[in-house]
Every structure is written in C-alpha cells, then in structure tokens.
MMTF fields as JSON, N, C-alpha, C and O atoms, coordinates in Angstrom:
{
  "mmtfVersion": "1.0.0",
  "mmtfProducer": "UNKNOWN",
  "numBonds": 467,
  "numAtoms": 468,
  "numGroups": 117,
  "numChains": 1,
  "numModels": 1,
  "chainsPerModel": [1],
  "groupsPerChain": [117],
  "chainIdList": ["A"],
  "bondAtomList": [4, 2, 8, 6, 12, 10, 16, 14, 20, 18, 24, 22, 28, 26, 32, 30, 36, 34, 40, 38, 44, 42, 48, 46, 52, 50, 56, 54, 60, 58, 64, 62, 68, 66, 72, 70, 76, 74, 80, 78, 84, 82, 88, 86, 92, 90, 96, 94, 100, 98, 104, 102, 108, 106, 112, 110, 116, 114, 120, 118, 124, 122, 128, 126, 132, 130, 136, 134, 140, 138, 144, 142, 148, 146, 152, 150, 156, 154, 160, 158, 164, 162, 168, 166, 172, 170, 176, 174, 180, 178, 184, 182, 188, 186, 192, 190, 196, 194, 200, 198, 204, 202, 208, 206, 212, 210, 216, 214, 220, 218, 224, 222, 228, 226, 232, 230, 236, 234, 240, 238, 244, 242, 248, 246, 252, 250, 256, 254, 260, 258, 264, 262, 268, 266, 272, 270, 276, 274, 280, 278, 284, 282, 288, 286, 292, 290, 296, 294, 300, 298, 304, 302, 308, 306, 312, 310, 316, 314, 320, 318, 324, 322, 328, 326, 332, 330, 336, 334, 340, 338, 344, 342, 348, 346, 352, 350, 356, 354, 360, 358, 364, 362, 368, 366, 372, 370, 376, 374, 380, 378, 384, 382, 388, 386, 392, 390, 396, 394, 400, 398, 404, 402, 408, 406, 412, 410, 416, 414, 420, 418, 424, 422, 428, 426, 432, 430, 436, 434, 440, 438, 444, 442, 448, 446, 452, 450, 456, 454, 460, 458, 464, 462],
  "bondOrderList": [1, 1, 1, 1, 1, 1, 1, 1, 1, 1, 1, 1, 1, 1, 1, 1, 1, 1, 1, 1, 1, 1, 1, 1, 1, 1, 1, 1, 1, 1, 1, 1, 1, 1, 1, 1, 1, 1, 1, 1, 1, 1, 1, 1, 1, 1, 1, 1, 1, 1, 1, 1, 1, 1, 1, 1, 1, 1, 1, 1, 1, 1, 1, 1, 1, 1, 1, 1, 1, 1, 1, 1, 1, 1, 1, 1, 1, 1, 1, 1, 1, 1, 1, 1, 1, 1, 1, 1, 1, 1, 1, 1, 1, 1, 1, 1, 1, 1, 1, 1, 1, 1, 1, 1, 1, 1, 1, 1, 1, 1, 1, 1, 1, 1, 1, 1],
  "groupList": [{"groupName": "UNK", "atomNameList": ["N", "CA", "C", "O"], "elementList": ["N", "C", "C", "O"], "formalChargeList": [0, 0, 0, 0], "bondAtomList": [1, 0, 2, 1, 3, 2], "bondOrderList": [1, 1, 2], "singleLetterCode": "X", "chemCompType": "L-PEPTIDE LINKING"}],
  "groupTypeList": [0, 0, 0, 0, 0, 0, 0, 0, 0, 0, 0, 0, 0, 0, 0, 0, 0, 0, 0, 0, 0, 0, 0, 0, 0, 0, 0, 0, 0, 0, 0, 0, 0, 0, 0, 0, 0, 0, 0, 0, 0, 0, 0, 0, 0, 0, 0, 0, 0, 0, 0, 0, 0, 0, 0, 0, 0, 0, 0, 0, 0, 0, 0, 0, 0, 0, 0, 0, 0, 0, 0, 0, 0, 0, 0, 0, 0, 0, 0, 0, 0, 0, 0, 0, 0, 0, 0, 0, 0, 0, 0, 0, 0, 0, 0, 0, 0, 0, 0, 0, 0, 0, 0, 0, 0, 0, 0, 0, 0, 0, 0, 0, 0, 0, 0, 0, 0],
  "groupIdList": [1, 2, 3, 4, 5, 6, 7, 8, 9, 10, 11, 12, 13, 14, 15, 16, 17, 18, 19, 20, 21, 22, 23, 24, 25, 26, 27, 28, 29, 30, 31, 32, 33, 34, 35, 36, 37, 38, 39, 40, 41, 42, 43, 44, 45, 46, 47, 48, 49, 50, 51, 52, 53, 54, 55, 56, 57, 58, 59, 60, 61, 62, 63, 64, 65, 66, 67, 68, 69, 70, 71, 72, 73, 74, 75, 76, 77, 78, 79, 80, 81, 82, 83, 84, 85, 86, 87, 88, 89, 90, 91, 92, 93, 94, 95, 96, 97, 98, 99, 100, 101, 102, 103, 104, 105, 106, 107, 108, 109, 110, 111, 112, 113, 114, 115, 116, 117],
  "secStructList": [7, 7, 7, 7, 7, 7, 7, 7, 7, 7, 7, 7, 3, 3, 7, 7, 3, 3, 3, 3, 1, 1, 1, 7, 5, 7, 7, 3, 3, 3, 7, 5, 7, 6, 6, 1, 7, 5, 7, 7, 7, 6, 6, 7, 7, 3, 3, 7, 3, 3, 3, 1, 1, 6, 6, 7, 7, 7, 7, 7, 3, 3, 7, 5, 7, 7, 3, 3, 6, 6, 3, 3, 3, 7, 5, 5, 7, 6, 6, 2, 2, 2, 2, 1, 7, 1, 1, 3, 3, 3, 3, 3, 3, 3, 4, 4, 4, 6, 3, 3, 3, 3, 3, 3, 3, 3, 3, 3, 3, 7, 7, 1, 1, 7, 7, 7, 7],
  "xCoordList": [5.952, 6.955, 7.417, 6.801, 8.653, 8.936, 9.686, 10.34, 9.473, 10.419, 11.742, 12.22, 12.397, 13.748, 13.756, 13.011, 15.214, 15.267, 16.224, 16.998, 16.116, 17.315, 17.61, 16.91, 19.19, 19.482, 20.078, 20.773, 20.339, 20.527, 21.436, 20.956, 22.538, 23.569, 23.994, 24.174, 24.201, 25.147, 26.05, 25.667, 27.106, 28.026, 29.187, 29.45, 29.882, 31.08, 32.078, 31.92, 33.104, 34.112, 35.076, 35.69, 35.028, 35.37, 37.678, 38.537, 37.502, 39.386, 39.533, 39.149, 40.089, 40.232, 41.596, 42.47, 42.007, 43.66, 43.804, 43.058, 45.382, 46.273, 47.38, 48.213, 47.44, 48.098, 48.964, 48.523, 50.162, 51.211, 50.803, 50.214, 51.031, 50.333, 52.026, 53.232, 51.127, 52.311, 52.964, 53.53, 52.732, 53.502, 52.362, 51.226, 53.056, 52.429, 51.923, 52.464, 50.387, 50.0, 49.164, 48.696, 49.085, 48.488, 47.944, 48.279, 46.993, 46.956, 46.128, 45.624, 46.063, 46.041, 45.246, 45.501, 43.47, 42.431, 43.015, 43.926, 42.303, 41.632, 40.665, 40.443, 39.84, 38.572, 38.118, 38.779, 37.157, 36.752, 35.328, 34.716, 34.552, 33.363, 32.867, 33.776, 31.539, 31.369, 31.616, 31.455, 32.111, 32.414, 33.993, 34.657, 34.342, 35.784, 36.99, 38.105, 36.127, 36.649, 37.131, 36.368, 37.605, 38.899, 37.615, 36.832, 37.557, 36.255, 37.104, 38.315, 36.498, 37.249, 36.809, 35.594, 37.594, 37.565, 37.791, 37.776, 38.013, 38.379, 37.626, 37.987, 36.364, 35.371, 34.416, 33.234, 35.388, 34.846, 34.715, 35.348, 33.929, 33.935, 34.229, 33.497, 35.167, 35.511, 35.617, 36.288, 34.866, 35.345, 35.513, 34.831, 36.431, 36.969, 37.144, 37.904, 36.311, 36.372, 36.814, 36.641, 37.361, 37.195, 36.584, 36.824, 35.633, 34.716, 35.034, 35.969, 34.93, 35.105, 34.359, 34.884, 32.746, 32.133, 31.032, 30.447, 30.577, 29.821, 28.544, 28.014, 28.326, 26.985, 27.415, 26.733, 28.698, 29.431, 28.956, 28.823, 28.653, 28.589, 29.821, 29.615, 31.058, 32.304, 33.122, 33.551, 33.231, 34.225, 35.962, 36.149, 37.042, 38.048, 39.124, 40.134, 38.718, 39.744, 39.456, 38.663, 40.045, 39.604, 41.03, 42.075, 40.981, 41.588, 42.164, 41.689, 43.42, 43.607, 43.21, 43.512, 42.633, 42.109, 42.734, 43.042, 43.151, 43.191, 43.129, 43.541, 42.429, 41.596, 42.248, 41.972, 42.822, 42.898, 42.699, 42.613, 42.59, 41.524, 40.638, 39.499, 41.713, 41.07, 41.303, 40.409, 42.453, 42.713, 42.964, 43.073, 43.001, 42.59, 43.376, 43.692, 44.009, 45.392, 44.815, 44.802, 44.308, 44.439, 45.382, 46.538, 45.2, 46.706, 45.955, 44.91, 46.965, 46.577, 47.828, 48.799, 47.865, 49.084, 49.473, 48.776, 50.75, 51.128, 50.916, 51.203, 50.378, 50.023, 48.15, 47.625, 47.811, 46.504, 46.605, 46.081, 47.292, 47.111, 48.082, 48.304, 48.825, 49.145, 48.057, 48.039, 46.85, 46.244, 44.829, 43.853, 44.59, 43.112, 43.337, 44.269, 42.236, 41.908, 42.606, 43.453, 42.133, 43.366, 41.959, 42.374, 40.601, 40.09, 39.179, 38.738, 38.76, 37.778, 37.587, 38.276, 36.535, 36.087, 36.479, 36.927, 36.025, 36.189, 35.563, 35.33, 35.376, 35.054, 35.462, 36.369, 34.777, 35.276, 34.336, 34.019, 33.615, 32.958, 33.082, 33.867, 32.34, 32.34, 30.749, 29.643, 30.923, 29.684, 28.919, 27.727, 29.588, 29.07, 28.022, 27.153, 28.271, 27.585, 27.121, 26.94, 26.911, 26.687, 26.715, 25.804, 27.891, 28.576, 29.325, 29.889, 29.226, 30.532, 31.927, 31.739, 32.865, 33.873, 34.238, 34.018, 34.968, 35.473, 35.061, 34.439, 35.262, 34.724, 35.614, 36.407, 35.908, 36.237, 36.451, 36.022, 37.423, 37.65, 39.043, 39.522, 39.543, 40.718, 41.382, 40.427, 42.747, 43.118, 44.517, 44.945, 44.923, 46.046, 46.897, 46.452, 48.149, 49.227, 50.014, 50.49, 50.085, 50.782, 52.27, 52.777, 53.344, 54.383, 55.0, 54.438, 56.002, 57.592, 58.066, 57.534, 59.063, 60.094, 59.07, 58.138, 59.263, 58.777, 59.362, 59.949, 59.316, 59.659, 58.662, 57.516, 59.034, 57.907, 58.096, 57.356, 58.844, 59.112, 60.784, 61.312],
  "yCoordList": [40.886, 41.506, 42.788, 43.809, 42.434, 44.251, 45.098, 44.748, 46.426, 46.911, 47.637, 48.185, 47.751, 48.082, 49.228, 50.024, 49.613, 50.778, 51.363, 50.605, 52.468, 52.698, 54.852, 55.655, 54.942, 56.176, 56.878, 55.976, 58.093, 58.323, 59.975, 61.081, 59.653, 60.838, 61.607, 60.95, 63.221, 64.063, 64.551, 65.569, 64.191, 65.118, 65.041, 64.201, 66.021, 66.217, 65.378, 64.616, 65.609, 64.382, 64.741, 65.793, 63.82, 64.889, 64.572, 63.717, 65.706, 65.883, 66.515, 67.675, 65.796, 66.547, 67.229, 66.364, 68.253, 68.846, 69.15, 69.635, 68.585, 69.086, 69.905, 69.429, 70.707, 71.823, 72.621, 72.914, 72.931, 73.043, 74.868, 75.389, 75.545, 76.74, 77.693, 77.465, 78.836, 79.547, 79.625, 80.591, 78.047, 77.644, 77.797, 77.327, 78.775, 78.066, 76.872, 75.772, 77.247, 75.492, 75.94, 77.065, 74.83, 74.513, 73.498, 72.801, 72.811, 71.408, 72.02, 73.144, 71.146, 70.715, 69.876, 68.725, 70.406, 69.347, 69.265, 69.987, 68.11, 68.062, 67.332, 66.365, 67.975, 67.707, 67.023, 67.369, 66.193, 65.891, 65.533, 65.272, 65.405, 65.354, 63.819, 62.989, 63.332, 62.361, 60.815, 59.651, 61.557, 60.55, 60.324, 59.662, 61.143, 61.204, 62.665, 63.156, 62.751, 64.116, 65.508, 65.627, 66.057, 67.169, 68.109, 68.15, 68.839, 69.987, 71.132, 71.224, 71.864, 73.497, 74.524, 74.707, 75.219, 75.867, 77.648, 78.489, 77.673, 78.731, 80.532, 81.703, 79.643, 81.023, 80.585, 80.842, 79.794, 79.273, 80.364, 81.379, 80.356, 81.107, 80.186, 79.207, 80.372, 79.115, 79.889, 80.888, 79.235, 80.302, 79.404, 78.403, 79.328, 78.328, 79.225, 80.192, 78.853, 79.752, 78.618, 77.405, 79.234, 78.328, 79.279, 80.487, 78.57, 79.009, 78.503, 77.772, 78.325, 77.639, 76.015, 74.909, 76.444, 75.762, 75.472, 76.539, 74.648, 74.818, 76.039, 76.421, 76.397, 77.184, 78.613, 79.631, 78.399, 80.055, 80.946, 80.667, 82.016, 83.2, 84.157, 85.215, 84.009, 84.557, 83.539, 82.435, 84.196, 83.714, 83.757, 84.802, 82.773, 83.294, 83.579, 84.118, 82.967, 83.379, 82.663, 81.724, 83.094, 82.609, 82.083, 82.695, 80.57, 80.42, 81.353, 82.488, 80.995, 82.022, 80.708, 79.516, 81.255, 80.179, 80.464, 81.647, 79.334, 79.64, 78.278, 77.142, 78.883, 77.907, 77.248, 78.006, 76.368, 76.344, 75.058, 74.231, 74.622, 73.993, 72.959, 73.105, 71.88, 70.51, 70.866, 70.466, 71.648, 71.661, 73.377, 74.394, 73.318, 74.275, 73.609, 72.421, 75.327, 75.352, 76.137, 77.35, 75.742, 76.07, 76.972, 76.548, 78.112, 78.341, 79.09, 79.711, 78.877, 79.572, 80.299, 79.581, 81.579, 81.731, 81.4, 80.81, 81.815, 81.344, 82.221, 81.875, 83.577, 84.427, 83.913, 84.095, 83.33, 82.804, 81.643, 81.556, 80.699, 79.99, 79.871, 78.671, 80.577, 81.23, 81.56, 81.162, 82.245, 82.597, 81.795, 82.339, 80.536, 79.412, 79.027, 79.137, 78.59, 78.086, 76.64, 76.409, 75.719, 74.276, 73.627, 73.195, 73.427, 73.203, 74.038, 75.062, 73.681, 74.296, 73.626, 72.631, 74.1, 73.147, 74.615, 75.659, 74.178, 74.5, 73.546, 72.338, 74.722, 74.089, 74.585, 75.339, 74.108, 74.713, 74.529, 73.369, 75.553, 75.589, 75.921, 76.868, 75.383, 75.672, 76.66, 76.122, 77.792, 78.215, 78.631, 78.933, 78.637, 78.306, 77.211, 77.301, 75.944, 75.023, 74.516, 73.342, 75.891, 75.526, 74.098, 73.374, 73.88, 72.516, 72.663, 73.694, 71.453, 71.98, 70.482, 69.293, 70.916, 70.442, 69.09, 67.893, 69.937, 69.385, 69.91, 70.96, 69.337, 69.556, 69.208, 68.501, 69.439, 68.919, 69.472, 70.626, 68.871, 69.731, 69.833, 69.214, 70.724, 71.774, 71.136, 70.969, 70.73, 70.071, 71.477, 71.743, 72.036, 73.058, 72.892, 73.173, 72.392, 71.814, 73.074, 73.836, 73.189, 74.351, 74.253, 73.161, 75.622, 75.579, 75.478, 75.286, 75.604, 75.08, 76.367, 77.273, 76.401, 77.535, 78.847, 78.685, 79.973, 81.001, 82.172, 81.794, 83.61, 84.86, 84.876, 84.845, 84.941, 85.398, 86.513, 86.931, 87.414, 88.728, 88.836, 89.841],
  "zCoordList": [88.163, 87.341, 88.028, 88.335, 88.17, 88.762, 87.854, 86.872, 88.388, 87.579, 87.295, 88.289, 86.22, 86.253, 86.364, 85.793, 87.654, 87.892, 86.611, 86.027, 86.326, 85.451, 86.008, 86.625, 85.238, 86.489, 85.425, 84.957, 84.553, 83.91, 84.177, 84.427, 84.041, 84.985, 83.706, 82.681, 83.69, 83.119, 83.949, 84.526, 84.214, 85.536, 84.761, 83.901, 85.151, 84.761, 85.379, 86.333, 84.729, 85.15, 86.615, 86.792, 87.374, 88.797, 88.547, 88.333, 88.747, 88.823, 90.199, 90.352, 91.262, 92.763, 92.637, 92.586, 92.582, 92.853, 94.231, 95.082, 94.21, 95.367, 94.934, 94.163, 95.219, 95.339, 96.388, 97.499, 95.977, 96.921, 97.183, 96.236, 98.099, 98.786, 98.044, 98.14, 97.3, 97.059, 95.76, 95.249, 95.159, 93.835, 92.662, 92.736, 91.241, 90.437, 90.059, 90.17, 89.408, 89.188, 87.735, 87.558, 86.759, 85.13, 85.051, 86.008, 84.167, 84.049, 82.653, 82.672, 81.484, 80.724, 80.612, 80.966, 79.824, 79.107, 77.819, 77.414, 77.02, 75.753, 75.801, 76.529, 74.704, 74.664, 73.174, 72.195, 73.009, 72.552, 72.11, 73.146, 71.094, 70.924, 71.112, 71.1, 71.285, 71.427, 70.84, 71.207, 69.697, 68.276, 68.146, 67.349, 69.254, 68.942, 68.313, 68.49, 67.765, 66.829, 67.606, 68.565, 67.597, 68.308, 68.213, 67.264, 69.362, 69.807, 69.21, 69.412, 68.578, 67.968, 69.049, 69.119, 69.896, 70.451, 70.5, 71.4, 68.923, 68.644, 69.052, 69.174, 69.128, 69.807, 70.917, 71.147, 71.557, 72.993, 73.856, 73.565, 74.991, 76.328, 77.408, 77.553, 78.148, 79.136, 80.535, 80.794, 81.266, 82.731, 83.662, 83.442, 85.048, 85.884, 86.805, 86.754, 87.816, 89.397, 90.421, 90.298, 91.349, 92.631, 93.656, 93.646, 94.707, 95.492, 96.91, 96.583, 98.487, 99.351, 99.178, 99.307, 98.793, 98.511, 97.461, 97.276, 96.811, 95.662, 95.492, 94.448, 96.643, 97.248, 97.741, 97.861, 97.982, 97.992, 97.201, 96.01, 97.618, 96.773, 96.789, 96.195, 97.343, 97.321, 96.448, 96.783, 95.232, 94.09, 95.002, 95.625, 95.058, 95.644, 95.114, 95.566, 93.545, 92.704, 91.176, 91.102, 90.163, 89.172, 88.487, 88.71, 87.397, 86.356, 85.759, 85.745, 85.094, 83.711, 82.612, 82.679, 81.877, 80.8, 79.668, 79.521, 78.388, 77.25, 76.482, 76.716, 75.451, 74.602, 73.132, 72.203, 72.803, 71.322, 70.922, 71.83, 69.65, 68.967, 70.222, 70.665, 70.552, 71.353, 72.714, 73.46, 73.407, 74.364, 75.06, 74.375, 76.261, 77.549, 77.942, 77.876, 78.803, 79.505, 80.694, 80.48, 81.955, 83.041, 83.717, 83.707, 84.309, 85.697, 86.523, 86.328, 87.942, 88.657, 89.445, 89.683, 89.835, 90.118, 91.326, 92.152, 91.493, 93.281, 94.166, 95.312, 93.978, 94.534, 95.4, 96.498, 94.275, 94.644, 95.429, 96.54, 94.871, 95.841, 96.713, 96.876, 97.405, 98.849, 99.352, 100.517, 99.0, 100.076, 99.843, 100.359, 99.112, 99.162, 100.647, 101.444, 100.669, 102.052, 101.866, 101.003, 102.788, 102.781, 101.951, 100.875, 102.054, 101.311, 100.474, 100.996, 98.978, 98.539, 97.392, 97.167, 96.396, 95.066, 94.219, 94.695, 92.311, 91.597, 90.263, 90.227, 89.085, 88.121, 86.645, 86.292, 86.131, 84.308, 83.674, 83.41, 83.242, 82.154, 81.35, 81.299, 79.831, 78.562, 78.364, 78.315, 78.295, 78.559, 77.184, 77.232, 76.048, 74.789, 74.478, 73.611, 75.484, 75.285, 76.596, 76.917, 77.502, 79.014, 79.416, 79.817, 79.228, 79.559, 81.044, 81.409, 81.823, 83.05, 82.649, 82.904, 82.171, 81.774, 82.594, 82.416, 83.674, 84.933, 86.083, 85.923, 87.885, 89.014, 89.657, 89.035, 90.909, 91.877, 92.634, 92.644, 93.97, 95.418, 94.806, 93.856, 95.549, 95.564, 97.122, 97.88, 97.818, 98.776, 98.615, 97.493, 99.556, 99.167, 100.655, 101.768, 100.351, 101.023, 101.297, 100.455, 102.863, 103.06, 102.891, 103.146, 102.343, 101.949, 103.251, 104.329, 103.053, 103.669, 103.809, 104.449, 103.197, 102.733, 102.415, 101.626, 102.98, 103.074, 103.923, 104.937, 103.698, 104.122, 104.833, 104.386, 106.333, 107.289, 107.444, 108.335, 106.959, 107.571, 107.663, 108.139]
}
C-alpha cells in the first residue's frame, strides 16, 4: 500500500503587470470572502510595495491604495514608474488579516516619446 501524497498551498493569486515606463497606471481588486459575500473594507490596512526583488531590503516605491467596501484601487504614478527598473515584483497586502492579496513580477516597457533635454 503506498501512500498518498497530498500538498496543501496558501499563496496568493499571482497577477504579473506590464507597464508602460512614465505613464500612469491603476488596476482594480474586489474581494471577496470565501462564501462569496463582499469583504468590508472599511477599516482595512492595505499596503502594496514594489521591491527589485522579493528579498530586497530597498522598498522602490509604494502603491497609492484605497479601500472601500469589496474593492481596492491601486496607482502608481508616472513619475514612479519612469524610474522602476525593467524588472521587479510587488505585492498587496491586507494586513488586518495578514493576508497577501496579490503577487507578482512587475515587466516595465520603456517609453517612446520623451524630453531628453
């Protein structure tokens, strides 16, 4: 008789962004509880960094976050990302319920049109 392997994962849901270098960027969760039911967010703490790499200790810039009932509104400005590296990760947490939301790598497409001087 052998036996069954079994593997039992909590990870967050991976969202990879590409991102144009320079331009505002937003995206838009909602969330929900396991049953279905709309998450109240009303006295949430939500924080969303991006880092080069998961193990970085240089934060390179942070989310603007905002929270209401089911859904989180992401941005980042174009000031920031003009200057991300071409790659890096990022995440979102719900730290009320030291939850990590979303994950992923960050891909940042250099602009075009630009004032070199």
């Amino acid at each position: 008789m052998s036996a069954t392997r079994v593997r039992l994962s909590q990870l967050p849901r991976t969202v990879d962004l590409t991102i144009y270098a320079g331009d505002d960027f937003s995206m838009t969760l909602t969330v929900t509880e396991a049953d279905g039911s709309p998450v109240d967010f009303s006295d949430a703490s939500i924080w969303a960094q991006v880092r080069r790499r998961p193990d970085s200790p240089e934060v390179l810039g942070e989310f603007d976050v905002s929270a209401e009932e089911a859904t989180i509104l992401l941005r980042l400005s174009s000031e920031l990302t003009a200057r991300l590296p071409s790659r890096c990760v990022y995440d979102c947490e719900w730290m009320n319920r030291a939850l990590t939301l979303i994950a992923g790598g960050i891909l940042i497409r250099p602009e075009v049109t630009r004032d070199d001087g």
